[in-house]
N, C-alpha and C positions, 0 to 999 in steps of 0.2 A: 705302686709307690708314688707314681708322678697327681694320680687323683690325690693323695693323703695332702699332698702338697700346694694343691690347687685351692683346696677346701679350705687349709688355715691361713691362707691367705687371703682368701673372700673372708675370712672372721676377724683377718686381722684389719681386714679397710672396714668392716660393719661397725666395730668398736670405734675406730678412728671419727667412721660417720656420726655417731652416739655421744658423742660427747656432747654434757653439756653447754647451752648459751650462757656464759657468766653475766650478762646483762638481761636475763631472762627473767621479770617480774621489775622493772627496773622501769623508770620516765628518764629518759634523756633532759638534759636544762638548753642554756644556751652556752656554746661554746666559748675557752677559753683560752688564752697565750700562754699561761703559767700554770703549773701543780707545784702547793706547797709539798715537799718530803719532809720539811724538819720534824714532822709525826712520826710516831712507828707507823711505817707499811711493809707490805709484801709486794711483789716483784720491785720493779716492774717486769713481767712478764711475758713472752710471746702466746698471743692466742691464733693467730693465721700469720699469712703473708704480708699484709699489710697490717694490720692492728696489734697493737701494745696495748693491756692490761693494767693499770696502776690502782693496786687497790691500799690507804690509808689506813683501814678499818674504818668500822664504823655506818652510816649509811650509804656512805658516797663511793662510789667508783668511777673511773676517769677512763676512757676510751681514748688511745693516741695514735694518731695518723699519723705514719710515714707519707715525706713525701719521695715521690718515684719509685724507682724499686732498690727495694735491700737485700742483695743475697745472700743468701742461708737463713730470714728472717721465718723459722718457723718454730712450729712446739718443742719443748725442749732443750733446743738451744740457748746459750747465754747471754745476752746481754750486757755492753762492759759503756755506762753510759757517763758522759765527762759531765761534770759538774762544776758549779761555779757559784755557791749558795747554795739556800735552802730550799731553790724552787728548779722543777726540769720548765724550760720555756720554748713554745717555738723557736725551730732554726737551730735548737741545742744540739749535740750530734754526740753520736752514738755509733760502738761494731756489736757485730753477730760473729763469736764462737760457738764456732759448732761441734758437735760431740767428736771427741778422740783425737782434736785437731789444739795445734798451740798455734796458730797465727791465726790472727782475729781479721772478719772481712774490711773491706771500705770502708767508710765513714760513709756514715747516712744520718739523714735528719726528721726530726721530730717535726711536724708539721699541723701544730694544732692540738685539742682536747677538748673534750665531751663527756660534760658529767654525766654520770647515771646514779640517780639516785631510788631509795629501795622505799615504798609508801606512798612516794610524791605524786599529784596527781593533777 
């Protein structure tokens, strides 16, 4: 019984390993202070511990640093980010809900953004 259990657990970190890079076929630009949102987008997202995910559509996707550390910043969990306009800006701040939980962590901040765009070359 304890082997059965050993096994889907090594299956469950190989999957977690396997995921793919959303910036995988992608040219980085030169970084920037602001992301417009006032488009339809998706996330912003958690993709690791330190990177946030902002994808607009379209060809561009935006890389965002946290800076220091944010606890509970990982996959899955939510993001509840304050706004003030139509753009997220460095320094802009942000918590991490985490699954099955109703109090949201510390305030943490946005530190920066790195387009990735998809052809550029």
């Amino acid at each position: 019984m304890r082997a059965r259990f050993a096994t889907v657990a090594v299956l469950a970190l190989g999957l977690t390993a396997a995921r793919s890079d959303p910036f995988a076929g992608r040219t980085a630009g030169p970084p920037a202070q602001c992301v417009d949102t006032s488009v339809t987008m998706t996330g912003p997202s958690i993709y690791d511990d330190n990177t946030i995910v902002i994808n607009p559509g379209g060809k561009r996707m935006w890389k965002a640093k946290v800076r220091g550390q944010c606890p509970g910043l990982r996959p899955f969990n939510t993001l509840i980010v304050e706004r003030w306009g139509s753009q997220i800006c460095r320094n802009d701040r942000f918590q991490v809900l985490q699954q099955g939980m109703s109090i949201p962590s510390q305030w943490c901040f946005f530190d920066g953004f790195v387009p990735y765009e998809r052809g550029r070359k």
